[in-house]
Every structure is written in C-alpha cells, then in structure tokens.
N, C-alpha and C positions, 0 to 999 in steps of 0.2 A: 393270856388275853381274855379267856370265857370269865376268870374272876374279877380283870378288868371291868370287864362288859356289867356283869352283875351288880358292881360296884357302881360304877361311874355311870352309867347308862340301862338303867333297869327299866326304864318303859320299853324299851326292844328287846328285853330278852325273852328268849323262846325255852321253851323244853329241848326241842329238837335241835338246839344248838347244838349238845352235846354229840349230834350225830355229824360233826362238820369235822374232818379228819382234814389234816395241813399238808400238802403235796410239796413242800419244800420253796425253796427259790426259786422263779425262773422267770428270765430275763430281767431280773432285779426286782422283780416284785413277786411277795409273801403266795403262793397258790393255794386255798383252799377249797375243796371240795365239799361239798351240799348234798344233801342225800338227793336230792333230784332236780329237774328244771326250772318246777316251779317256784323252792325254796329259793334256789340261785338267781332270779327274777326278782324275788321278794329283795332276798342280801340289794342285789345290784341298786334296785330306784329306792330303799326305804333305809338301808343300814350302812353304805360305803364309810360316809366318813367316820361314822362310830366304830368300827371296824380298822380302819388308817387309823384313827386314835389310839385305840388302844395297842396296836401293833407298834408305832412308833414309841408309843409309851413305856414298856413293858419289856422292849430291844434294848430303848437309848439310838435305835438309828431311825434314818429318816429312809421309810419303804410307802410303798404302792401293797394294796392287797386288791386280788384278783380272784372272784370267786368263779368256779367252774361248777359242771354237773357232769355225773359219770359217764353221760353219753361223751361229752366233750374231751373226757381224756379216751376213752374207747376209739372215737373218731382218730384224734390226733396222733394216737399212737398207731393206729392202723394206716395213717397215710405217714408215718416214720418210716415204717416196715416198707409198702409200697415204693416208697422213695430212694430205699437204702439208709435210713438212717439221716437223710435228707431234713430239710425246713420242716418246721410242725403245719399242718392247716389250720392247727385249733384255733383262736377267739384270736380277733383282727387287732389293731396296733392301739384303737379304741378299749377292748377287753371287751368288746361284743360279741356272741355267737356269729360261725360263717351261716348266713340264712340256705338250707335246702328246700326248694321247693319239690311238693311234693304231690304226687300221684294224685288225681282228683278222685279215680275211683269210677264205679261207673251206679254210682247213686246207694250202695248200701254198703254195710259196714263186714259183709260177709267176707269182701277179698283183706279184711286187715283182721286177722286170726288175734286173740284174746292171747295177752300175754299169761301162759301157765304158771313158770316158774320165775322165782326173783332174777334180772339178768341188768347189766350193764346195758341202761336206756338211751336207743339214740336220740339226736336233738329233735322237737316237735314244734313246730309251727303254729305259732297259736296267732301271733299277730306279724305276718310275714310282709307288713309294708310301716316301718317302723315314724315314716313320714305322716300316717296318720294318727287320731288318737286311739289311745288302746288303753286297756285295764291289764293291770297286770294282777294276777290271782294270789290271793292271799292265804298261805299256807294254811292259817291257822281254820280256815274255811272248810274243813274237810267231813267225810261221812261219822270218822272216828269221833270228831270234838263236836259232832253237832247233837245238842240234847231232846231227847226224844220225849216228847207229851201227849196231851189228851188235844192242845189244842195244834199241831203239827204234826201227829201222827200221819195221817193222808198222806199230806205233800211230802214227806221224808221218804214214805215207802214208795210214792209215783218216780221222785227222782229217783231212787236206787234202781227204779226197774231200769227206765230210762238210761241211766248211766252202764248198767250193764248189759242189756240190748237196746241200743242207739237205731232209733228210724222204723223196728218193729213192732214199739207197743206206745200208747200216746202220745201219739203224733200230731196235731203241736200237742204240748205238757203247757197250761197257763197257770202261773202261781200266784198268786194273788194276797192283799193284804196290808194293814197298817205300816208305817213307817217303823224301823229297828227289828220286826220279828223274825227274823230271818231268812226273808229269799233270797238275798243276794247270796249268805251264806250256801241255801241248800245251790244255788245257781254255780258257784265257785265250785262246791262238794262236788258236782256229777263231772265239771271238767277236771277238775283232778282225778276222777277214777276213769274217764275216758283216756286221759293221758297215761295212763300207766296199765290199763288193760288195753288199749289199741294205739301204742305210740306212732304209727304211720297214720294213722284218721286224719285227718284236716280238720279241723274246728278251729271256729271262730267268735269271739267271745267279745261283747262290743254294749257299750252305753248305747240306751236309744236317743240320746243329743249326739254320740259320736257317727250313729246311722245317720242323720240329719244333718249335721256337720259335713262331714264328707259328700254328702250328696249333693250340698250344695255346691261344694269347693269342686264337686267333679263337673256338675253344670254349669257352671261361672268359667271353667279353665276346658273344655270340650275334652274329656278325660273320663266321660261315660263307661265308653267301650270296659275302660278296666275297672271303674267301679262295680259292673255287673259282673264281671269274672271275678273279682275278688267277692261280691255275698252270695252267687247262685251257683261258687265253682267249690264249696264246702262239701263236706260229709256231716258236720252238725252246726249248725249257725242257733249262738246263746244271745239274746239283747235282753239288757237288764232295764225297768223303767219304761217299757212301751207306752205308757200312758202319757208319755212327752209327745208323741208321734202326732203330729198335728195335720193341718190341710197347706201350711205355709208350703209353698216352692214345690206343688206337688208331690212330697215326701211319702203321703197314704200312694199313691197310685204306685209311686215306685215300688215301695213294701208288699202294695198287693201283689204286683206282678212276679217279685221276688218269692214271696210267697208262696203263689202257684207254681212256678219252676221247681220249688227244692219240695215243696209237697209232693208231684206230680214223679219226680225223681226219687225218693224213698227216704231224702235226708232226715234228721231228724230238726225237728223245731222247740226251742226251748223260749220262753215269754215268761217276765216278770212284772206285776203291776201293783201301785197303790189300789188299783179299784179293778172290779171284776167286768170283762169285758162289754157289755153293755152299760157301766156305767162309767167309761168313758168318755169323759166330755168331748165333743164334736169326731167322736172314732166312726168312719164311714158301716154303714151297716152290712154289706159285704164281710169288712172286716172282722165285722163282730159276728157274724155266719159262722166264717173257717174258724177263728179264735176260738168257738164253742166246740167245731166239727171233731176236737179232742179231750182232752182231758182238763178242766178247770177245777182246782183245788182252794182252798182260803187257808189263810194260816192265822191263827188268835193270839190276842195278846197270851202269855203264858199264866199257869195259875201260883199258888206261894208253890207248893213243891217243886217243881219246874224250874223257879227260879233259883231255888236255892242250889238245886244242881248246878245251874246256868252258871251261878256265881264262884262255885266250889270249881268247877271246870275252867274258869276262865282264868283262876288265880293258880290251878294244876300248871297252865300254859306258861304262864309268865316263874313258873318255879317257885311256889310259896304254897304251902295250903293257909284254907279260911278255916276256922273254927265254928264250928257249929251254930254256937250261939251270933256270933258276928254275921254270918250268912242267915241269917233268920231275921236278925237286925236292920238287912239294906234288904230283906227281900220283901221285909213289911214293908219301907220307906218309898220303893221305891215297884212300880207295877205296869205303867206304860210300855214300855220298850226296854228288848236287852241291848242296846247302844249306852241308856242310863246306867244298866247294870256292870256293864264293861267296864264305863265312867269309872263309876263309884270304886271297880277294883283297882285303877291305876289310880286315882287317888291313895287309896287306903296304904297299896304298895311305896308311894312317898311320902305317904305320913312316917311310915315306918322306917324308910334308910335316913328321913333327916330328923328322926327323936332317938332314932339307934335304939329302938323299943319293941317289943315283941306285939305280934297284932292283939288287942284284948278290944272289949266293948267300948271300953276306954277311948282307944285311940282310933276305934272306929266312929263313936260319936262327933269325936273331935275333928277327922275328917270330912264328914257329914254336914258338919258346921253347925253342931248341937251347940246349946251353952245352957249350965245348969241353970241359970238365974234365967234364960228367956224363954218365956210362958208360949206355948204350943200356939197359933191364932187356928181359930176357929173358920174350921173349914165345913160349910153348906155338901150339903148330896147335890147327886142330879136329880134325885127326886123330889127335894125340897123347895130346887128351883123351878122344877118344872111346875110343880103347885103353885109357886106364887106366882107366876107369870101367866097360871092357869085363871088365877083369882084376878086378877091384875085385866087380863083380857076381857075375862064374860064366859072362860069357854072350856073343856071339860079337859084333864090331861089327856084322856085317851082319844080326843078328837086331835091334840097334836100328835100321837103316837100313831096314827093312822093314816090312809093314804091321800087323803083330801090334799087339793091345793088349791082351793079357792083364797081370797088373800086372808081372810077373816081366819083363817086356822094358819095359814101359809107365813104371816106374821109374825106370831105369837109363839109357835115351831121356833122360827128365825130368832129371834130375844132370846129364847129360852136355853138355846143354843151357844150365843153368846153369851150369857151371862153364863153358862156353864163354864163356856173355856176361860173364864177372864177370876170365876169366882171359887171353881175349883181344880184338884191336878188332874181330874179325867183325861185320858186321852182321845182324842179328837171320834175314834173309833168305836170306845165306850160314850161319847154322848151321843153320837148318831144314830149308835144302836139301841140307846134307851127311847131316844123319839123317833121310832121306829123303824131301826134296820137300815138307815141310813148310812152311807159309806162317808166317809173324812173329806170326801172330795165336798158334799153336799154344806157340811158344816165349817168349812169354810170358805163356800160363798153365804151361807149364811151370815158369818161373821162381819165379810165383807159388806155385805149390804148394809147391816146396822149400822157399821163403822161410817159409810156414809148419810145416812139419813140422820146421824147422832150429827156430823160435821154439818148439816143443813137446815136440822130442823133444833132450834133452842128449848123451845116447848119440851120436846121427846128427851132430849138429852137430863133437862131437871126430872122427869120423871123414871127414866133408867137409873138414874144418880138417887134418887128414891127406892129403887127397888134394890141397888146396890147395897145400899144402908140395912136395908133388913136384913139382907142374906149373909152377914159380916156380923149380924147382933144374933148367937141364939138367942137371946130371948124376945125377941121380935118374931122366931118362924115358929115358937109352941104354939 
C-alpha cells in the first residue's frame, strides 16, 4: 500500500507514514494504526480515499480502511477486558472516535501532570462539538519540522515555552505577521506538544471566522448558554487569524468577556495575526490593551539560507531529498512566503514521477516554467519606484517613508505602493516596510484606493499608464 501511495498519490505522502503499523481486519474493514491523534485526524478528513485506493488496489478486494490512534486501541481493548471479552467501545459505526468529555480543570495546567515517558495516549479532545467548524491539525506542523531563523527565532522560542508550561509564562502569546510565514505552523506546533505532554488538558483550537461563525449561529438559535461553556470552559483556547474579529453581531464584546474569564482563570491564550495588534483595522482598544498585556512577537519573511533549509525540509517530509544546487535555485526565485516554497516543492515532486527523471536544475527549471528562449522581463525595485513616484509627485522619498498623512504625501505613498505590487514580486510586507514600516494591511487599502480613483478618474489613469511604462523600460529609470 505505502509503495502504492508513493506511486499513485505522491502529493500526500508523508515521512511518518512509515510509522502506520496495520492492525489486521476488523469488522471488514483494513485497521490501521497512526502513531498518534493528530496523524489519525490528518489520515481521516485529508487521505481516506487514497488510502481505500490503494488498499482495494494492491488486495484485488473491495475493503473499507479505518484509521485508529493508540489511545483508541488502548481504550477499546480496556473496555474488552471490562466487558468480558464483550463488544469493543472503540470508533462508532461512522469510524469516528467515542467523544470523552473531559475534566475542565480548575483553570491551570498543574492538575494534568506532563506526560514523562512514551505510553499508549488516550483520546483528547481538541474539537468536542464536531457540529461546529473546527481545524483539524496538521501533522507536518510540528516543533521538530519547523525551521528555525534570524527572522522567527522569538516566536519559536515563546511558543516552545508556551507549549511546555501552558498559562504560566505569556499569557496571551500574540504572534503576529505576513501571510505564509509561519504562525499557523508554530500555532499547530504548541497544540501538538500540549497534546502529547498533557493529554487530559482541554484545548481548543479554532479559526477566528469559526469564533464568529458559531457565535452568531449560537445567537440566531438562543444556544448561548453552551457556546460560553464551550470557549471559557478550556485549559488552552488557540484562535488563528484574530485580525478577522470585527464589531459585526457584537463578536469583539463577546471575545472581550471570554477573554477576561480565561485570563482571570490562568488558561493559557494563544492569538495569531496578519498585523500587530494595534494595527488592527476597527480592533476595540480594550482589546488591543490585554492583547499587548502579554507577549507580542513578529515573524519575517525568511532570508536565502532559511529558505533553503525550508525547502530541503519540506521535500525530507514528502520522502525525496532536493539537491543543493535545486534548492538554491527556487530559493532565489522564490522569497515572499514559505506557502510559495512548499508550492514549488510539490510541483518539482510531479515533474519528477511524470518524466520518471531524477530532480536536476533541469527539471527544476522546467517546473518553474523556465524556457530557455524566454528572455527574463525586467523587473523595477521598490526603490526605483518609489523615486519615480517621488519625481512624479513634487515630493521627497523620505517624506513618503515617514509618518506624515497629510494627502499631499499620503498620495503619493498610496501610487507608490501600488505600482509596487502591480510592477514588482515584493511582498506586500516588504513594500510597506520600505514606505515606512507599514504593515500589509495598510498597502492594500492603499491599493484599493488607487484602484478606485484609476476607475473614476481618466485623467489619473493615462498618467499611472505613463509611469507604468517607465518602470517596465530600464532604460527609462537610469
């Protein structure tokens, strides 16, 4: 089956596949075991049928595969014994875990003792109301696989504290930062080392649209009562994306009050954001009080070395190594975000099963969507543009680099901005930060705004369509 898999279905294979031992038949369907909870979560919502594929394949019979976690045979065979030898409890007629609800705890993580030694884990509760929305955790998200740099150093060391004492050291933990660098990763990493050092904890692990979501469905259907038992009856409450968290259907008021409950209780708070909590658009300012009253961290795009590891680790997971030189190749190409980088590696990895060819420069290019004969275009700085738009205005780059917002500079910023994202691959993070320390959020209302005055004003638009032209000619910016 696993050479199946490799074969036939290589964008889901893992390393840690090889850790999934087969527990036989039962009740007609294929059982395997997952080295733990959150792998067997993964298997169930992300691999079922490539998994039923290959098994029916590889048989010649037509079976069911049912993934378990050790807790679950542990359980199951402990209520054999109890029973006599009786019906199993294990996973329902569904192949879903039996839900245990469990202990709330009486606000710190002291009464659920740090698991010492390796032992057969029972089931944990991560998202105990399967009716609402929930994230299920993605293995490959862990402390182990996440790469450590100059520009995430911080926030890797906060969450490891975090992770291994929950609710007594940065309380909240806000992590903060562009799109693709990895908080949600390090956000995944601390619940996986909470679940496997404190498998009775309670945590809960939730989109801030599903905090929102739910609260509305709880408002709309008079089902309050339990929504407040479900986010202030935790030992750790993780929301990824707070920067969604708006003033619609009183959502902030709720979260405050949540807030102070599991603050005041010793739970631990875990916040992930595109932007750093005061520059959250319309975030009540309370909010952004307690949000500070702990730990705020920033995470950076990464640098080439960084990347290169990033890239070499990512294709370790998937079961291939990159070559040195290939990995130097996509880490010049490519500099924004490691989502691009990840890209690039499951690409690279199908160039390769459908040429039957070994990874070279070659057939990394070719993935890449090089072609010898097409000539590089010429790509502007942002400090090329910021000049011309400087010239262009009347007005000094460093007066857009600065904190003025009168319109006469406030303008000029805005253009500059947009012709960045539209004329080169900067990341939204890198232009904001060259016109001053700007967060992503800023630069695209900036964008937005152009985009409108270009659709209103004719005049503006031949003259932007002018400044495009330069920025597209080096020899128009010497």
């Amino acid at each position: 089956m696993l050479a199946y898999l490799r074969e036939h279905h290589a964008p889901i294979w893992r390393e840690w596949f090889d850790d999934i031992l087969p527990l036989g038949l039962v009740a007609g369907s294929l059982e395997l075991r997952t080295p733990g909870p959150v792998e067997r979560d993964h298997l169930r919502l992300q691999c079922s049928q490539q998994f039923h594929d290959a098994a029916c394949s590889v048989s010649g019979l037509l079976m069911s595969v049912r993934f378990v976690a050790p807790g679950d045979v542990a359980q199951r065979e402990g209520d054999r014994a109890k029973a006599g030898n009786g019906p199993s409890a294990g996973p329902d007629s569904n192949g879903q875990p039996t839900v245990r609800v469990l202990a709330q705890g009486n606000g710190s993580l002291s009464h659920h003792p740090p698991v010492q030694a390796p032992a057969p884990r029972p089931r944990v509760t991560i998202h105990e109301q399967p009716g609402f929305d929930s994230v299920v955790i993605n293995p490959d998200f862990s402390f182990d696989q996440f790469v450590i740099g100059s520009n995430n150093r911080l926030a890797h060391a906060a969450a490891q504290a975090v992770a291994d004492n929950p609710g007594t050291v940065y309380n909240p933990l806000f992590i903060h930062g562009g799109v693709g660098l990895g908080k949600t990763h390090l956000l995944q990493a601390v619940c996986q080392r909470i679940i496997e050092r404190y498998p009775r904890a309670k945590l809960l692990y939730i989109s801030c649209e599903g905090f929102v979501t739910q609260y509305v469905d709880s408002v709309r259907n008079a089902r309050m009562p339990e929504f407040r038992a479900r986010f202030r009856g935790v030992d750790v409450l993780i929301i990824d994306d707070i920067h969604f968290l708006d003033e619609r259907d009183q959502s902030q008021e709720e979260f405050f009050h949540t807030f102070n409950e599991l603050k005041q209780l010793g739970r631990q708070i875990i916040l992930s954001s595109d932007a750093s909590p005061e520059d959250v658009p319309d975030l009540e300012a309370r909010l952004v009080s307690r949000f500070r009253s702990g730990l705020v961290v920033k995470v950076e795009p990464p640098d080439f070395e960084t990347r290169i590891e990033i890239l070499k680790r990512k294709a370790q997971v998937r079961g291939f190594a990159l070559p040195d030189d290939v990995a130097r190749l996509i880490a010049g190409r490519l500099s924004s975000n490691i989502r691009e980088l990840e890209g690039a590696v499951v690409r690279l990895q199908i160039q390769a099963l459908v040429e039957k060819a070994p990874i070279t420069l070659a057939l990394a290019r070719t993935a890449l969507g090089d072609s010898p004969a097409k000539a590089v275009p010429f790509e502007p700085t942002i400090q090329q543009v910021a000049a011309l738009v400087a010239d262009y205005a009347g007005v000094k780059v460093t007066d857009m680099q600065g904190k003025q917002r009168n319109r006469s500079i406030a303008a000029p910023r805005h253009l500059a901005m947009f012709l960045s994202r539209k004329c080169t691959k900067q990341s939204l993070e890198q232009i904001g930060g060259y016109l001053g320390g700007r967060d992503h959020t800023t630069v695209l209302h900036a964008v937005k705004s152009i985009e409108e005055r270009l659709a209103a004003d004719a005049n503006f638009r031949d003259q932007v369509a002018s400044l495009e032209d330069k920025l597209r000619n080096p020899e128009l910016l010497r």
